[in-house]
mmCIF file of the N, C-alpha and C atoms, coordinates in Angstrom:
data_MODEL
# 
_entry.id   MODEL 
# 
loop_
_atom_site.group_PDB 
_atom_site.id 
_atom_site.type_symbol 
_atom_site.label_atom_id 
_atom_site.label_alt_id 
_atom_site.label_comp_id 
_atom_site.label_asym_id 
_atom_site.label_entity_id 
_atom_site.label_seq_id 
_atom_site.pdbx_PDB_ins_code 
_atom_site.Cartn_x 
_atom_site.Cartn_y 
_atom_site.Cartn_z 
_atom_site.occupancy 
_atom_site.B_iso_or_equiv 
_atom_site.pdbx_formal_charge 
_atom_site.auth_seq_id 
_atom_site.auth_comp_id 
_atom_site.auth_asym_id 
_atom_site.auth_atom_id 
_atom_site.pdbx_PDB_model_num 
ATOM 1   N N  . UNK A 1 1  ? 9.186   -76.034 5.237   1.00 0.00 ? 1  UNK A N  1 
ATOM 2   C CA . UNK A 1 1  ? 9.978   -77.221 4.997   1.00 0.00 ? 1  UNK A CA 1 
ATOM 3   C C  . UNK A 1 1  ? 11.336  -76.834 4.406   1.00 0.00 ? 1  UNK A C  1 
ATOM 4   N N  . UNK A 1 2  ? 11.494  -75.631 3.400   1.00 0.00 ? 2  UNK A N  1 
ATOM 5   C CA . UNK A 1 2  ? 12.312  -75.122 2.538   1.00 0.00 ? 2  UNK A CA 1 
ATOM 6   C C  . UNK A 1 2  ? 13.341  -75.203 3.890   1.00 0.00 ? 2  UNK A C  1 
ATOM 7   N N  . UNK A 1 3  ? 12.789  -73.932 4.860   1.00 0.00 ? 3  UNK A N  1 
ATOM 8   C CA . UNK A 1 3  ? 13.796  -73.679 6.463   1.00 0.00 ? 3  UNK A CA 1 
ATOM 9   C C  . UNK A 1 3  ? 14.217  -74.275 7.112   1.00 0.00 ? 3  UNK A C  1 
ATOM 10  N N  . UNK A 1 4  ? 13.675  -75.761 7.079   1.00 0.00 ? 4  UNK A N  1 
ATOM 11  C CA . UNK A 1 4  ? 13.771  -76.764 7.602   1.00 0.00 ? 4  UNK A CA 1 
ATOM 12  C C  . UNK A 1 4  ? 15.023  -77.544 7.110   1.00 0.00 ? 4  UNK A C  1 
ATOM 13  N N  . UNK A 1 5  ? 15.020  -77.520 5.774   1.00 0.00 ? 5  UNK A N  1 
ATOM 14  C CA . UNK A 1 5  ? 16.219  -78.156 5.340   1.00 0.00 ? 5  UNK A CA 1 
ATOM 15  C C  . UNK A 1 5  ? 17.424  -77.527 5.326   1.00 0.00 ? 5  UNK A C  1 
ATOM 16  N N  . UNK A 1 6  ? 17.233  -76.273 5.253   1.00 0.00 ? 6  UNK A N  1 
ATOM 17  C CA . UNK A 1 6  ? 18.711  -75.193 4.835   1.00 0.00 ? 6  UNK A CA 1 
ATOM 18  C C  . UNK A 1 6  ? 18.978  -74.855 6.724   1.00 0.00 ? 6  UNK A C  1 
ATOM 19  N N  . UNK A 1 7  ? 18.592  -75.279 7.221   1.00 0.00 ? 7  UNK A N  1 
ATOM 20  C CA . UNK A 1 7  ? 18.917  -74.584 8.854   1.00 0.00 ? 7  UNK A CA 1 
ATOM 21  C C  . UNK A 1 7  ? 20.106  -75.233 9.072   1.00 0.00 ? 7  UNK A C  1 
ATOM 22  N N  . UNK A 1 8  ? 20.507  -76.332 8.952   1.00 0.00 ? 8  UNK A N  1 
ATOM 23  C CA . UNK A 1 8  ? 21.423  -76.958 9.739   1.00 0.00 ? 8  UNK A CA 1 
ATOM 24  C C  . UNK A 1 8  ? 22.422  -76.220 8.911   1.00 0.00 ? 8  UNK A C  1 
ATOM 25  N N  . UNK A 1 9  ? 22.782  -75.650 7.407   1.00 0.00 ? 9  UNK A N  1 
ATOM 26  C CA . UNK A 1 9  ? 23.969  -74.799 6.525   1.00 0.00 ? 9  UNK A CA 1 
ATOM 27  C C  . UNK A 1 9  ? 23.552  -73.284 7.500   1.00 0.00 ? 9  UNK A C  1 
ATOM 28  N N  . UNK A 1 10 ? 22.651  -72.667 7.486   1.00 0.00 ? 10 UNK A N  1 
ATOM 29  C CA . UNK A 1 10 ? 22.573  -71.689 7.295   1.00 0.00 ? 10 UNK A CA 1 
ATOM 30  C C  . UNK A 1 10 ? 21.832  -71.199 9.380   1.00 0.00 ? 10 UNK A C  1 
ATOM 31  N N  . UNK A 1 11 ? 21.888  -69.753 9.451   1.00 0.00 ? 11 UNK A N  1 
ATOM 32  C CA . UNK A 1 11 ? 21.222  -69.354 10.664  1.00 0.00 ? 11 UNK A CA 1 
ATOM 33  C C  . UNK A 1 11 ? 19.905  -69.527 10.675  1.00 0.00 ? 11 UNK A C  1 
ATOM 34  N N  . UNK A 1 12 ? 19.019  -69.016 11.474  1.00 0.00 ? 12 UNK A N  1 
ATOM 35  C CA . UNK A 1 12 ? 17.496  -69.333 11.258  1.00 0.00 ? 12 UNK A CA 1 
ATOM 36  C C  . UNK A 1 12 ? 17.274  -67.830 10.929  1.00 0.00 ? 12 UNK A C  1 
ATOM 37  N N  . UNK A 1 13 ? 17.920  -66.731 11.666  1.00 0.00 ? 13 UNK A N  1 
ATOM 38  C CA . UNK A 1 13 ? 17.445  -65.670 11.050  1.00 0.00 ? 13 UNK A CA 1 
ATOM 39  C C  . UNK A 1 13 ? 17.727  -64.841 9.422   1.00 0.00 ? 13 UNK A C  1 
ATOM 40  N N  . UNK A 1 14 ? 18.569  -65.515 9.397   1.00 0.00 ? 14 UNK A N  1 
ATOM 41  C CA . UNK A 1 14 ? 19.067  -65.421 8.262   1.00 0.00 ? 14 UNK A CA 1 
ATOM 42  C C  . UNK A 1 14 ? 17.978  -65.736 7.123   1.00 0.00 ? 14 UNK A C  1 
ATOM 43  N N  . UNK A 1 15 ? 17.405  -67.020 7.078   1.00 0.00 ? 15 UNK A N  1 
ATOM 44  C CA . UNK A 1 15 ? 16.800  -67.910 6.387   1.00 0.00 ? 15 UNK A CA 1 
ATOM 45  C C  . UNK A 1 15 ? 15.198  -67.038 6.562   1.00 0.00 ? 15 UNK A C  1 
ATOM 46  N N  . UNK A 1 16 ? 15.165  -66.885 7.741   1.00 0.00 ? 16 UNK A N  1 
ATOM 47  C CA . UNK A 1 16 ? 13.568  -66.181 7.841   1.00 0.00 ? 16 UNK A CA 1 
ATOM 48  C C  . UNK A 1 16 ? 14.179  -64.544 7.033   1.00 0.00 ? 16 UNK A C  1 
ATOM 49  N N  . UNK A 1 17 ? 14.832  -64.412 7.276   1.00 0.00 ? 17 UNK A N  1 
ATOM 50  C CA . UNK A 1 17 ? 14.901  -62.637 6.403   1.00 0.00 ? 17 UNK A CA 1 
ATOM 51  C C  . UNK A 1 17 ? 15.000  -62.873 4.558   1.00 0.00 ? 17 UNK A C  1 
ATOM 52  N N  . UNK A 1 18 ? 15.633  -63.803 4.360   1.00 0.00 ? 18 UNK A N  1 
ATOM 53  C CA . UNK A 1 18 ? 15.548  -64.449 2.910   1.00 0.00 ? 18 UNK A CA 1 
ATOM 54  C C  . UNK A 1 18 ? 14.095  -64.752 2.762   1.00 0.00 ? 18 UNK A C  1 
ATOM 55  N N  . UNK A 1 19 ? 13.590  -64.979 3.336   1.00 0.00 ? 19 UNK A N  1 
ATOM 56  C CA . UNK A 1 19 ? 12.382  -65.833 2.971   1.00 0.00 ? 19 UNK A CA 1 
ATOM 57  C C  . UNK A 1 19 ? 11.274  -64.522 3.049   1.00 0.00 ? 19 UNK A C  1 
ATOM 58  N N  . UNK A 1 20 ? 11.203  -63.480 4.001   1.00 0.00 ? 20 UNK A N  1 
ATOM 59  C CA . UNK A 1 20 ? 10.383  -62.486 4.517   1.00 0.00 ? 20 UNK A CA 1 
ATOM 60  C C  . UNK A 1 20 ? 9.686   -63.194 5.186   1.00 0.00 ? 20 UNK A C  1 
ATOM 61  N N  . UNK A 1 21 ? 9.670   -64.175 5.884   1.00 0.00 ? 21 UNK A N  1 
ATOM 62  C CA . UNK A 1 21 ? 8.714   -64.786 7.216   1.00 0.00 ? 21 UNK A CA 1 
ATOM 63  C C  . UNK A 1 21 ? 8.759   -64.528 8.419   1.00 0.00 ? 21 UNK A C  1 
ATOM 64  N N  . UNK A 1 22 ? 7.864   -64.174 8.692   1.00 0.00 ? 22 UNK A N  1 
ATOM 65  C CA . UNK A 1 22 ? 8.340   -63.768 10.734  1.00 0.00 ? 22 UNK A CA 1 
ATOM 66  C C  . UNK A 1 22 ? 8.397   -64.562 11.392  1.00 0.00 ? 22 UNK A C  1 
ATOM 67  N N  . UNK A 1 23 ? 9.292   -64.736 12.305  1.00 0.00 ? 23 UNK A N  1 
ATOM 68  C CA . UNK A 1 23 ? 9.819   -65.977 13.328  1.00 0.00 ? 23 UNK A CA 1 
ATOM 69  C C  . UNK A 1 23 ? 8.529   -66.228 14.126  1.00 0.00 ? 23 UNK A C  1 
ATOM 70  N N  . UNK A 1 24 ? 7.386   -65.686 14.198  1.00 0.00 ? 24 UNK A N  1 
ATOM 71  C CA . UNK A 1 24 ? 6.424   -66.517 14.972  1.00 0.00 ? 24 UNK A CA 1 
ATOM 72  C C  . UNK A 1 24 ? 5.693   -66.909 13.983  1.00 0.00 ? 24 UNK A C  1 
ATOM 73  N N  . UNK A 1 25 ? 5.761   -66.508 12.608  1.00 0.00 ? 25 UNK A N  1 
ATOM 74  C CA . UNK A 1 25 ? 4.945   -67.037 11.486  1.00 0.00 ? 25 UNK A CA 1 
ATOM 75  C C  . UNK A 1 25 ? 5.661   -68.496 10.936  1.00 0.00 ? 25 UNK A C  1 
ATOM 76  N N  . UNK A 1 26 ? 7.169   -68.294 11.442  1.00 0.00 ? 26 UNK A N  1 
ATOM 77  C CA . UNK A 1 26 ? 7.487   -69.906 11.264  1.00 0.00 ? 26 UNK A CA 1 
ATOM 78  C C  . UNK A 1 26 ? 7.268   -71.312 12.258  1.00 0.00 ? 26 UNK A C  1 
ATOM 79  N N  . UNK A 1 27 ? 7.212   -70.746 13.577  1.00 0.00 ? 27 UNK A N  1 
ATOM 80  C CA . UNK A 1 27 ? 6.809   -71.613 14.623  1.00 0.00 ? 27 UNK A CA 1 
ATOM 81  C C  . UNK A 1 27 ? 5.535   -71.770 14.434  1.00 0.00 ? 27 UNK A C  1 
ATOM 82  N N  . UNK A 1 28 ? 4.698   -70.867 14.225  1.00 0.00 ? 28 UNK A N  1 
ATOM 83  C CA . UNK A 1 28 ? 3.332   -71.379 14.340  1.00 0.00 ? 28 UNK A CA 1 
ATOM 84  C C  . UNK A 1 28 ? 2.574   -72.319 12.868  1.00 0.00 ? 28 UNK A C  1 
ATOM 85  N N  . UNK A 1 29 ? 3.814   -72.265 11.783  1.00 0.00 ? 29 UNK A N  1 
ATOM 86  C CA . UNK A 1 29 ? 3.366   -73.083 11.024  1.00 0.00 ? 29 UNK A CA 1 
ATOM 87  C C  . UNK A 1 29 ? 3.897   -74.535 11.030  1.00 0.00 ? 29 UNK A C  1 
ATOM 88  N N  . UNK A 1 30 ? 5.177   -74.275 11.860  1.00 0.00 ? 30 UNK A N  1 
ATOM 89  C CA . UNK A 1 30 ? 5.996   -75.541 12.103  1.00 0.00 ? 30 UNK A CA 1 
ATOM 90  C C  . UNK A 1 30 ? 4.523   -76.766 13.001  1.00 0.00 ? 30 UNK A C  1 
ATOM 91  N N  . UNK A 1 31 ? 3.933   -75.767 14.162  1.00 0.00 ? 31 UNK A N  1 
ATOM 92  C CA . UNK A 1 31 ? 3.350   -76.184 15.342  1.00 0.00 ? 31 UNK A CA 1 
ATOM 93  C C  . UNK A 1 31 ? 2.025   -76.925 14.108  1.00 0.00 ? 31 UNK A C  1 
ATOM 94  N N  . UNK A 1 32 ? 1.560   -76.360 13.321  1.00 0.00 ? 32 UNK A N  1 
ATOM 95  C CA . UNK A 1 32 ? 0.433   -76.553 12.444  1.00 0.00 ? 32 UNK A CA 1 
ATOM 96  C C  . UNK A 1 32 ? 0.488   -77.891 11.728  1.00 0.00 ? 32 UNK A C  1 
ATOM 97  N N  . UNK A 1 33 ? 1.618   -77.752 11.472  1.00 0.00 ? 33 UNK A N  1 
ATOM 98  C CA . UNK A 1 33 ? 1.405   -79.199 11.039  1.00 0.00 ? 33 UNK A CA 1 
ATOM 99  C C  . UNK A 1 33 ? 1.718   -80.597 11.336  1.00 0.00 ? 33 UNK A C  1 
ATOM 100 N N  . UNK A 1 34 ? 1.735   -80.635 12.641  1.00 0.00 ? 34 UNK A N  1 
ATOM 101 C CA . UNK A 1 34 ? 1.733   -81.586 13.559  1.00 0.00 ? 34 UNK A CA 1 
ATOM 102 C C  . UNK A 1 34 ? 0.277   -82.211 13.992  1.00 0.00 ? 34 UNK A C  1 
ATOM 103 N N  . UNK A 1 35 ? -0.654  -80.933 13.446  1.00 0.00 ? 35 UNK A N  1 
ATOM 104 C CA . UNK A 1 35 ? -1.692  -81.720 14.018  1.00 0.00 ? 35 UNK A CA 1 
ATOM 105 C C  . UNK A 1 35 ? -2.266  -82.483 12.874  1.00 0.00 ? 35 UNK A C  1 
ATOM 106 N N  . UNK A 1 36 ? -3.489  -83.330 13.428  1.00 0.00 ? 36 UNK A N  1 
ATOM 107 C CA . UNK A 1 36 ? -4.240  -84.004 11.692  1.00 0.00 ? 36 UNK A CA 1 
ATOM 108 C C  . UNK A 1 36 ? -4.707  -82.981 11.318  1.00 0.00 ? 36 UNK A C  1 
ATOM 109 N N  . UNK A 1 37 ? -5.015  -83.563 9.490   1.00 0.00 ? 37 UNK A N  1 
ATOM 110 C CA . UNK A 1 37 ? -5.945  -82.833 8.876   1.00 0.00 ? 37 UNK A CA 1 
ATOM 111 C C  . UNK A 1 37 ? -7.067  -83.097 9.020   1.00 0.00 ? 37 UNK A C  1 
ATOM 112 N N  . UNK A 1 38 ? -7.826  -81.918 9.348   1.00 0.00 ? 38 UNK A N  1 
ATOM 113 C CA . UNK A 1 38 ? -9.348  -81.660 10.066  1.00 0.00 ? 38 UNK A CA 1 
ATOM 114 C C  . UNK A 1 38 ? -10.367 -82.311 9.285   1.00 0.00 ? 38 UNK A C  1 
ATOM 115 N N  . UNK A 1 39 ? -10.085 -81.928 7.412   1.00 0.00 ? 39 UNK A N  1 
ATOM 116 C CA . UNK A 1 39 ? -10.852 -82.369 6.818   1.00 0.00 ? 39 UNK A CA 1 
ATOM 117 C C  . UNK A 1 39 ? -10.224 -83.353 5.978   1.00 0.00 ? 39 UNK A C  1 
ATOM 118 N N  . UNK A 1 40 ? -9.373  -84.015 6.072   1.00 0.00 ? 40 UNK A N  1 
ATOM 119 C CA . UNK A 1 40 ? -8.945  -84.958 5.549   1.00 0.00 ? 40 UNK A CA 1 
ATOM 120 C C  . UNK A 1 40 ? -9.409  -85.832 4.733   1.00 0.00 ? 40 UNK A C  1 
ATOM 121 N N  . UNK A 1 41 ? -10.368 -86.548 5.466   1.00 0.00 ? 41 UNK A N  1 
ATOM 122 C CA . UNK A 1 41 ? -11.522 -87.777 4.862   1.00 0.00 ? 41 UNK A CA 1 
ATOM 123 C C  . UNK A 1 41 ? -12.177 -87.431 3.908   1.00 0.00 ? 41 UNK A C  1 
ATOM 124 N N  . UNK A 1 42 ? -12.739 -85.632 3.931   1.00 0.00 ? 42 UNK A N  1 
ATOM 125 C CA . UNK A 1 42 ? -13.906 -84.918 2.829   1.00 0.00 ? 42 UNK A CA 1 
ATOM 126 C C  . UNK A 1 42 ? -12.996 -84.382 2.081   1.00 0.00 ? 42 UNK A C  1 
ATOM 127 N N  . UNK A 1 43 ? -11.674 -84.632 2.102   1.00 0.00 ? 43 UNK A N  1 
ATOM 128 C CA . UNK A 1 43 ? -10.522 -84.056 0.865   1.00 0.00 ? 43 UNK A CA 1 
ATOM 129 C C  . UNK A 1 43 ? -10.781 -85.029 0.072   1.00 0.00 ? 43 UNK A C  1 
ATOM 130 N N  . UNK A 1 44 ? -10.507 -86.483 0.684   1.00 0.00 ? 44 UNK A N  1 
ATOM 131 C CA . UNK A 1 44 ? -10.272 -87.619 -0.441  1.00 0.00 ? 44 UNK A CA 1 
ATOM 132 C C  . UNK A 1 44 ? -11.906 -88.268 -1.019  1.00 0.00 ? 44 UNK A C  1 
ATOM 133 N N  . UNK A 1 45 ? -12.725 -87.574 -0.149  1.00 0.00 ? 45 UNK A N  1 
ATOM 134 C CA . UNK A 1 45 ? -14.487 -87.919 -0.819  1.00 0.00 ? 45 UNK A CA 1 
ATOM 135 C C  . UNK A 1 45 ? -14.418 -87.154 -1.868  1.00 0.00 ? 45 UNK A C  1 
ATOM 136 N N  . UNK A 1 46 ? -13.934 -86.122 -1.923  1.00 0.00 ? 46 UNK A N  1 
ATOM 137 C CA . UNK A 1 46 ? -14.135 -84.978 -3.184  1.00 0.00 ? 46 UNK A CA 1 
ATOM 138 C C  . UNK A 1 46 ? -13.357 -85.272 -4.291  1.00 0.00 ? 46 UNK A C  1 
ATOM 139 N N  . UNK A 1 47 ? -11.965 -85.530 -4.099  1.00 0.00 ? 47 UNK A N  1 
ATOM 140 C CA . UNK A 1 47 ? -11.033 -85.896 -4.927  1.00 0.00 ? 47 UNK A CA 1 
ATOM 141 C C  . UNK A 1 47 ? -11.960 -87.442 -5.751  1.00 0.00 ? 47 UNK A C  1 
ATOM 142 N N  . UNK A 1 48 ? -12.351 -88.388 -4.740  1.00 0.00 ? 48 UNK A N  1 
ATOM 143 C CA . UNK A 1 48 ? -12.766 -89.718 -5.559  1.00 0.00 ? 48 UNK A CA 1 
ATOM 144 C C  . UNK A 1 48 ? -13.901 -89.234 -6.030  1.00 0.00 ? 48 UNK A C  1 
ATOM 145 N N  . UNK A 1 49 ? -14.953 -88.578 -6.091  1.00 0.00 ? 49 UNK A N  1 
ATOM 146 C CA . UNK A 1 49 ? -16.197 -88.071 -6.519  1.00 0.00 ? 49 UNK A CA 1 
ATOM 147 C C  . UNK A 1 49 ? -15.772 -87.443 -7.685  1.00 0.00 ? 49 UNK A C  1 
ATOM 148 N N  . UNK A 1 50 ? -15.029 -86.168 -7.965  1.00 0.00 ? 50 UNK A N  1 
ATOM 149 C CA . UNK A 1 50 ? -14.059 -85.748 -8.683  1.00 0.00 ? 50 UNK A CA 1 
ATOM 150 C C  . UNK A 1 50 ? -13.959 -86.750 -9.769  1.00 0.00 ? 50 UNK A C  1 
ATOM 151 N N  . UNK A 1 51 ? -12.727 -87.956 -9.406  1.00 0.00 ? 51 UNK A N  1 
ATOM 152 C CA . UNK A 1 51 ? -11.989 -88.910 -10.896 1.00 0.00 ? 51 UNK A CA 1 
ATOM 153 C C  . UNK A 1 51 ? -12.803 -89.805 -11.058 1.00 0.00 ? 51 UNK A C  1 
ATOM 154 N N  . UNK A 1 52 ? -13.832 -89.917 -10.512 1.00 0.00 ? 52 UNK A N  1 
ATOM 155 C CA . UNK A 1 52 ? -15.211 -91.089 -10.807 1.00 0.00 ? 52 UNK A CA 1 
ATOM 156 C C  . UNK A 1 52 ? -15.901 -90.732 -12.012 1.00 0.00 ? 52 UNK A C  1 
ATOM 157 N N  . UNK A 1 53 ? -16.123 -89.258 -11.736 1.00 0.00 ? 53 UNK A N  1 
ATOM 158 C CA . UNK A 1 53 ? -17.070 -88.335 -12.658 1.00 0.00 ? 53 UNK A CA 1 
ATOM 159 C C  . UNK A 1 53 ? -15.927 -87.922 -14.049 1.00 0.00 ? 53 UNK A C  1 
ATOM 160 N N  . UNK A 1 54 ? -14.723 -88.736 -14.366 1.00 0.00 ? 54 UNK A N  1 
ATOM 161 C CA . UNK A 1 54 ? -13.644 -88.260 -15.338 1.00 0.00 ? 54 UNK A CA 1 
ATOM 162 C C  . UNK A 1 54 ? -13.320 -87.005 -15.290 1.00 0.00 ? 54 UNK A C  1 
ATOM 163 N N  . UNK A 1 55 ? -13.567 -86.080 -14.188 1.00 0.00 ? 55 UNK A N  1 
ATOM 164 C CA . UNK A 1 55 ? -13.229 -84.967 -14.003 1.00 0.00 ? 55 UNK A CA 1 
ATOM 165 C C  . UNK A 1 55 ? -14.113 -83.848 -14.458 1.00 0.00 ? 55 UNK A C  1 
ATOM 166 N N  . UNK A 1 56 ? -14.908 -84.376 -14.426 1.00 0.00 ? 56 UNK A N  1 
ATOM 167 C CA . UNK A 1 56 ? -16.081 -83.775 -15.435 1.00 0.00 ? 56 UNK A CA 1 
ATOM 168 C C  . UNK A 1 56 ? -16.971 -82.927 -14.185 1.00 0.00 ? 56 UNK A C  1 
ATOM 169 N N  . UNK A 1 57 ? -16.863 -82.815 -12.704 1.00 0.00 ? 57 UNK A N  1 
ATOM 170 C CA . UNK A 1 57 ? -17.664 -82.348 -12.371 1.00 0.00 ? 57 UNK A CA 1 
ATOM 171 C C  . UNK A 1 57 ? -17.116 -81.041 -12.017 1.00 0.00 ? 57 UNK A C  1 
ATOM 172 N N  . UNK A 1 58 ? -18.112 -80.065 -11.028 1.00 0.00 ? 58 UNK A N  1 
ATOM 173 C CA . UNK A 1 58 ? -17.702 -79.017 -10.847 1.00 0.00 ? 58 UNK A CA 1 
ATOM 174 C C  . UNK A 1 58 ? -18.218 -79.076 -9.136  1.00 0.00 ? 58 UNK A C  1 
ATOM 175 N N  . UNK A 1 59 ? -17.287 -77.926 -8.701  1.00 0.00 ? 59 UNK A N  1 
ATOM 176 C CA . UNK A 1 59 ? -17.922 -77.754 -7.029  1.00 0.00 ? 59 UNK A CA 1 
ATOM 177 C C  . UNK A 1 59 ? -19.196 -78.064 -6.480  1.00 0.00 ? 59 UNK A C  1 
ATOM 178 N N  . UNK A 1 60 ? -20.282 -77.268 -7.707  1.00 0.00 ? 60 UNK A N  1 
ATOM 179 C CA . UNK A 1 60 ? -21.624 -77.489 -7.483  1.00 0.00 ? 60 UNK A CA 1 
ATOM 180 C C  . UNK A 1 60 ? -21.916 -79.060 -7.340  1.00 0.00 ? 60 UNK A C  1 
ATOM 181 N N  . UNK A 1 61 ? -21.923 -79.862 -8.555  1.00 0.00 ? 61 UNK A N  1 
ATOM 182 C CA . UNK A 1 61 ? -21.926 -81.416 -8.510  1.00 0.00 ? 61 UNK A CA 1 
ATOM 183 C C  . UNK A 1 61 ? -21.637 -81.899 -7.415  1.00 0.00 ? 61 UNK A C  1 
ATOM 184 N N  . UNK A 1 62 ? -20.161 -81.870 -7.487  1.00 0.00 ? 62 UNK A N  1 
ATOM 185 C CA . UNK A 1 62 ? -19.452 -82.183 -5.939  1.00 0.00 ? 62 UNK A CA 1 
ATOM 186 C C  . UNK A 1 62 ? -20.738 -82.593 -4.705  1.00 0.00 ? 62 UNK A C  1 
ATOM 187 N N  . UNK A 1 63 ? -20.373 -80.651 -4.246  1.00 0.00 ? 63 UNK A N  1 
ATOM 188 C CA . UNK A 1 63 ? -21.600 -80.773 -2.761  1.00 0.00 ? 63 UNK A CA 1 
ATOM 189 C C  . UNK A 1 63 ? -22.893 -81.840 -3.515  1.00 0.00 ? 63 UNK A C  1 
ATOM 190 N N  . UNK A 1 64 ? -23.797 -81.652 -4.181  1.00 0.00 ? 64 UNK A N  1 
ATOM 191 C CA . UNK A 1 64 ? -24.689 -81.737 -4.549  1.00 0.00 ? 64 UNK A CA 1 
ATOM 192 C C  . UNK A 1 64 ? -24.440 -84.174 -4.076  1.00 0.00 ? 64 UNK A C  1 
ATOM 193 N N  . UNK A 1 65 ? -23.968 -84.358 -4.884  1.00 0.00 ? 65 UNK A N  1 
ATOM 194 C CA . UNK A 1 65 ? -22.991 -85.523 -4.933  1.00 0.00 ? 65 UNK A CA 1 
ATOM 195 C C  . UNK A 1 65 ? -23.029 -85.899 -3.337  1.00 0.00 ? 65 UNK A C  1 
ATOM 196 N N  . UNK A 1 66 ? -22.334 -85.537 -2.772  1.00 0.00 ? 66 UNK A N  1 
ATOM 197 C CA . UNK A 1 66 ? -21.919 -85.428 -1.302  1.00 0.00 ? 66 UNK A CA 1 
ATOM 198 C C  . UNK A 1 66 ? -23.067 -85.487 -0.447  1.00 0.00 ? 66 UNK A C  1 
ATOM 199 N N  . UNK A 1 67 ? -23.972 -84.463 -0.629  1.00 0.00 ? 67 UNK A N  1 
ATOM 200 C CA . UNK A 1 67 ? -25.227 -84.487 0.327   1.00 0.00 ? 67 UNK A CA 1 
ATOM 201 C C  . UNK A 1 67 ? -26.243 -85.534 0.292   1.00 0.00 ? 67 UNK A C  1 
ATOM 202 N N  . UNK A 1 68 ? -26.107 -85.889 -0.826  1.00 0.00 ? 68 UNK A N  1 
ATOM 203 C CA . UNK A 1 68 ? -27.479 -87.200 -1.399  1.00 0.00 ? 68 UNK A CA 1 
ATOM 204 C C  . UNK A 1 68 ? -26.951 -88.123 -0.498  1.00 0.00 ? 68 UNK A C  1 
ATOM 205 N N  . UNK A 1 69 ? -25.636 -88.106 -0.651  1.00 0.00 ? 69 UNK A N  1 
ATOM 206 C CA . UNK A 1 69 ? -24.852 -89.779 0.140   1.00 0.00 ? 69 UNK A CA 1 
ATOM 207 C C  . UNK A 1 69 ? -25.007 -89.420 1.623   1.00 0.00 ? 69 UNK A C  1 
ATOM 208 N N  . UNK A 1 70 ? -25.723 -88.746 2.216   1.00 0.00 ? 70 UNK A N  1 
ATOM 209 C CA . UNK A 1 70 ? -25.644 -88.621 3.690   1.00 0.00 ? 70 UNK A CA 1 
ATOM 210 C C  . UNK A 1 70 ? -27.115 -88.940 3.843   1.00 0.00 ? 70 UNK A C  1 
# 
């Protein structure tokens, strides 16, 4: 995103040699995030399971949490 914004001031190779990124390591992350997030839905189950529990749980809980509800 950083490359994204400074491209239109600056070259692209330029910006990838500042950065140490390889020009197919920037296309293919550009390409990446175009698609959805895969796990999206079980990001925000975990996160609300998570601030339900006042933060009080741990990974283990979590899954544990998660599987009962299926």
């Amino acid at each position: 995103m950083l490359i994204d914004a400074l491209r239109t001031k600056y070259p692209l190779n330029d910006l990838l040699e500042m950065t140490g990124l390889s020009k197919s390591s920037y296309y293919y992350q550009k390409e990446t995030q175009k698609q959805p997030d895969k796990y999206g839905s079980l990001r925000a189950e975990v996160k609300d399971i998570f601030y339900e529990n006042q933060r009080r749980y741990g990974y283990r809980r979590v899954h544990v949490t998660i599987k009962t509800k299926e």
